[in-house]
C-alpha positions in Angstrom: 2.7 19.2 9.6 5.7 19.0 7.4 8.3 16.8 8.8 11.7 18.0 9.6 14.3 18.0 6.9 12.7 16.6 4.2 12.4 13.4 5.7 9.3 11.2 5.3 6.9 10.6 8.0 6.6 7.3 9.5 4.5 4.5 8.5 1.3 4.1 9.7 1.6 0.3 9.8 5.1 -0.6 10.2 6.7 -4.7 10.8 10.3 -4.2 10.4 12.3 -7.8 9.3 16.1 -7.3 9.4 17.9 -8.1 5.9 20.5 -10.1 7.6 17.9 -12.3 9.7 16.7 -13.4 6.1 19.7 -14.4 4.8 20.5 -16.5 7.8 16.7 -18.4 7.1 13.6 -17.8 5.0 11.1 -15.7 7.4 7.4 -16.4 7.7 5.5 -13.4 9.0 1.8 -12.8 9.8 1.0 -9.4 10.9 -1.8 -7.9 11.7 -2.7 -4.1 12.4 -4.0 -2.5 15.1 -6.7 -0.4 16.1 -4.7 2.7 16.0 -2.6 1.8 12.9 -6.1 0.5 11.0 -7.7 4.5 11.8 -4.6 6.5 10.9 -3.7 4.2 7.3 -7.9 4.9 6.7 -6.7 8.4 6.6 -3.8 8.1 4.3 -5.7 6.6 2.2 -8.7 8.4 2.8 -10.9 5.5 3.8 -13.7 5.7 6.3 -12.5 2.7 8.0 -10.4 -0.1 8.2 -11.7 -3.1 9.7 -9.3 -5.4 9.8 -5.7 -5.8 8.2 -3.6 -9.0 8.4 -1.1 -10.3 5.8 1.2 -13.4 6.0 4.8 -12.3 4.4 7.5 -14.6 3.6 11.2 -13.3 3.3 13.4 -15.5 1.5 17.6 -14.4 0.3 18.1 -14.6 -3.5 20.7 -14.0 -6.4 23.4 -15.1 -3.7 21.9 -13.5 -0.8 22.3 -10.7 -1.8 18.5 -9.7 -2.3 15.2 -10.3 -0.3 12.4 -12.0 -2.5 9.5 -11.4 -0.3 5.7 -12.8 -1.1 3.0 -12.0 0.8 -0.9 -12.2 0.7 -3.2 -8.9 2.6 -6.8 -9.7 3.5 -8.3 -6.4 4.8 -12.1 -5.4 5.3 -12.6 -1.9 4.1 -15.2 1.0 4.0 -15.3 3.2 1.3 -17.4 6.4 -0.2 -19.1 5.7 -3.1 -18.4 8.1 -5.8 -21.9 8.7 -6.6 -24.2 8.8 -3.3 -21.0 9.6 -0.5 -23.1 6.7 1.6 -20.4 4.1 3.1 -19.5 1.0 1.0 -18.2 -1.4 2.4 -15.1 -3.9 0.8 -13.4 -7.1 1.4 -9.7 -6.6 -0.4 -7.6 -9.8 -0.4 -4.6 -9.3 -2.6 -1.0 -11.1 -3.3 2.7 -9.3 -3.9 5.7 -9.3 -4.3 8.9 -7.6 -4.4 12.3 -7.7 -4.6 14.6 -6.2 -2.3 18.6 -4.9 -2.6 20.9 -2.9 -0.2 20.9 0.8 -1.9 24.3 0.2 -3.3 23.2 -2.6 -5.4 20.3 -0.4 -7.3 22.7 2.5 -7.7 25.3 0.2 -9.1 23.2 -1.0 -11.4 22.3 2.5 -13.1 19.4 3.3 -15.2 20.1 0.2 -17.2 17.8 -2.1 -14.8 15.0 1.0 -15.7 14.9 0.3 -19.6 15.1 -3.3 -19.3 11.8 -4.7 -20.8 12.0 -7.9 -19.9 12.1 -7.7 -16.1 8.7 -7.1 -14.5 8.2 -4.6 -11.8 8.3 -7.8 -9.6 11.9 -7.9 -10.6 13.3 -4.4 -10.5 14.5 -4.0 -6.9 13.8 -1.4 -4.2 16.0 0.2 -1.9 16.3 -1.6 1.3 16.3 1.2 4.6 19.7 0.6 6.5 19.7 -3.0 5.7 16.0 -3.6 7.1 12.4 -4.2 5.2 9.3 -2.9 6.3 7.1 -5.1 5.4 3.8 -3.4 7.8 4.2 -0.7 4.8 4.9 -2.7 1.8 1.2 -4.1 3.0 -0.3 -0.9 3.6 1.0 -0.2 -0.2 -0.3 -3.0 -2.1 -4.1 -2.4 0.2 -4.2 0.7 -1.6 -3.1 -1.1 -4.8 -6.1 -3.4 -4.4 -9.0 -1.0 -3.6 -11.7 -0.3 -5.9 -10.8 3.0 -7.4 -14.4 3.8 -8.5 -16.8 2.6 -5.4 -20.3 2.4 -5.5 -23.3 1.9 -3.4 -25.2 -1.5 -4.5 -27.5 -0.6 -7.1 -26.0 2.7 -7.8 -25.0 3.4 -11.4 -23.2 6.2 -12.8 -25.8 8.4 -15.0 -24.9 10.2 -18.0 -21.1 8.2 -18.4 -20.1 7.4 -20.9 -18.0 4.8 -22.0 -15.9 6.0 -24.5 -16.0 10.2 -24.5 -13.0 9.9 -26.9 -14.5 7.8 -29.6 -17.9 9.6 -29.7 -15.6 13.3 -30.0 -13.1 11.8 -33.0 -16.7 10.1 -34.8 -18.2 13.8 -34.5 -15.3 15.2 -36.4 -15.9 15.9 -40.4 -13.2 13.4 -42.5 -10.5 15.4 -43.8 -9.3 14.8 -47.7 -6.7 13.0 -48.0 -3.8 15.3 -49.0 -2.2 12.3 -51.5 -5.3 12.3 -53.5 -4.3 15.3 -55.5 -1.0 13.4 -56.3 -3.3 10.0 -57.0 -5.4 11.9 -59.6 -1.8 13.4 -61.1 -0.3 9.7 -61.2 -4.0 8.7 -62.7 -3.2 11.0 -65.9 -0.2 9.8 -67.2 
């Protein structure tokens, strides 16, 4: 199903934490999903389950109060496919973010400048906030699928005939090439 007029569909695992809440007080939150949300964000992210997923999120106004700082730590026991045998593997994933949040405005002020700026981290470059709210259920669900093992494997399973470096071995296989200043060299050489 393709949702109506382009528009993404909801979150699987949605807390939403009003902007203006936060800039009244910092906001502790510890969420946890439930059964429902846990077998439908397995799917996005094409896990065979999700065990449990719980995350303690704090909110806190910045640069004025004009931007949400918020920090968070995910715990989340996981079962994957291992790339090798398909059997089930299963995964503890604990994992701390953060992210920096600005009313739309803000980020479009700011142009592509904040985009080139090397010294800011991606910490530091702000998203969008959605009609002056934070979702912090999918900022979660995000950083899980930051933190799972992109490669799992069974316990005692080993990939067979990888190898480490394909690239290295393919440029080592390739005759040397003369060196096309070496005709100039011998010239210099001469006089």
């Amino acid at each position: 199903m393709s949702p109506a007029n382009g528009a993404l569909p909801a979150p699987e695992f949605s807390r939403i934490v009003p902007a203006d809440a936060v800039r009244r007080a910092d906001v502790i939150e510890t969420i946890e999903a439930t059964e429902t949300e846990r077998k439908a964000l397995a799917e996005r992210l094409e896990l065979e389950a999700i065990g449990s997923l719980t995350a303690t999120v704090k909110l806190r106004a910045v640069r004025g109060g004009q931007m949400i700082r918020v920090s968070g730590r995910l715990e989340a026991d996981v079962v994957q496919t291992c790339v090798v045998t398909l059997e089930p593997v299963p995964a503890h994933v604990s994992e701390s973010f953060d992210a920096l949040f600005a009313p739309p405005s803000m980020i479009e002020d700011q142009g592509l400048e904040i985009d080139f700026d090397p010294s800011l981290s991606d910490e530091d470059i702000p998203e969008p906030m959605d009609n002056n709210r934070i979702d912090i259920g999918e900022l979660t669900a995000q950083h899980l699928s930051l933190g799972l093992d992109p490669y799992p494997h069974a316990e005692g399973v080993e990939f067979e005939g990888y190898d480490e470096d394909p690239v290295e071995e393919e440029v080592a296989e390739e005759p040397e090439k003369p060196n096309p200043f070496a005709v100039l060299q011998q010239l210099k050489s001469r006089d």
